[in-house]
Structure formats: C-alpha cells, structure tokens
C-alpha positions in Angstrom: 218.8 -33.7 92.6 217.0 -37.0 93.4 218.8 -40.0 91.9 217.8 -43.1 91.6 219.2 -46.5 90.2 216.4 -48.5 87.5 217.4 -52.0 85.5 216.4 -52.5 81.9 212.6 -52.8 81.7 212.3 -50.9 85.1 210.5 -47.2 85.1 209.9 -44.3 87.3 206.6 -42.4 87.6 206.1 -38.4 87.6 203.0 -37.0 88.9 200.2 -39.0 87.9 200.5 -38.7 84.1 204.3 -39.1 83.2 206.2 -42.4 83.0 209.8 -42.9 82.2 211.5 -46.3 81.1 214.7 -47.9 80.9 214.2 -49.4 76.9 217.7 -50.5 76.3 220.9 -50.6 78.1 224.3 -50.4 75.5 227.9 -49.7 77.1 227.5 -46.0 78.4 224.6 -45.3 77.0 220.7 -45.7 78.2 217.8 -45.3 76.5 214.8 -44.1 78.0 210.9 -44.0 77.1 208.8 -41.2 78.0 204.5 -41.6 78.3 203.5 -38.6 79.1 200.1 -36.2 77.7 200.5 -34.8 74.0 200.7 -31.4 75.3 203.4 -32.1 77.5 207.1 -30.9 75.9 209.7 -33.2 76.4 213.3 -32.1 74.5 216.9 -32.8 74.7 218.2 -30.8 76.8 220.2 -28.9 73.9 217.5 -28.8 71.8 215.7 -26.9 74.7 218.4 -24.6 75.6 218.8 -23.8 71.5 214.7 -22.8 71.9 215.2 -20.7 74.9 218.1 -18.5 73.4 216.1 -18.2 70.1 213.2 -17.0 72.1 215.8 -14.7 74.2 216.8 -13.2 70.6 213.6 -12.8 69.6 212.1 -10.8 72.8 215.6 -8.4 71.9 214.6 -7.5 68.8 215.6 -3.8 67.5 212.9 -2.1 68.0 213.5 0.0 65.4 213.0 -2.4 63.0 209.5 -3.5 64.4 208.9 0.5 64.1 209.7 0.2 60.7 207.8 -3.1 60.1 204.4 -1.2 61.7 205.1 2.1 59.2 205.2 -0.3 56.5 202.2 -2.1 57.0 200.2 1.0 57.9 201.1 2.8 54.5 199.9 -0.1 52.6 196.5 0.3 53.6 
C-alpha cells in the first residue's frame, strides 16, 4: 500500500485521467474529490462490497428456478 501525506487543497494524480483532492479537513474526518472519466466507477467501499455479494447471489441462483422461468416462457408462446 503506497501512502502518502496531502494538506487541504493538495491532490494526487492516477494514471493520466484520475485526480483526487483533499476538499475539506474536519477533526478525523477528510473529504476527498474525485475527477475522473464518466465511465469510471468510483463507490464507497461498502457500497462496493454490498454490489459484489449481490452479484455473487445472483451468479448462485437455483437453477431450478431459471429451469422453471425458461418452461414458463416457452409455453406462453
């Protein structure tokens, strides 16, 4: 893990399209701007790890009921 020390105002560039900014300093707390490309996907990290478990339940899925989901739709038509 690389760590570095940044002052208020003060950023630190990814690659050649990502910038992150020390906006505002308050007790224990820092908070931080992020520039970085539209299609880029920036979370908290909790909010990441809750999107890769649901995507981990999702690829488990009982295959019986995906079974049952394709005899359904093939006896409506």
């Amino acid at each position: 893990m690389l760590v570095l020390t940044r002052k208020l105002g003060e950023s630190i560039a990814i690659d050649d399209n990502i910038k992150i900014v020390v906006v505002q300093i308050k007790g224990k707390q820092v908070r931080l701007g992020i520039k970085a490309p539209k299609e880029t996907k920036i979370h908290r990290e909790e909010v990441y790890k809750a999107i890769q478990d649901q995507n981990v339940e999702a690829s488990q899925a009982d295959t019986n009921t995906i079974s049952d989901l394709a005899d359904a739709l093939h006896n409506k038509k």
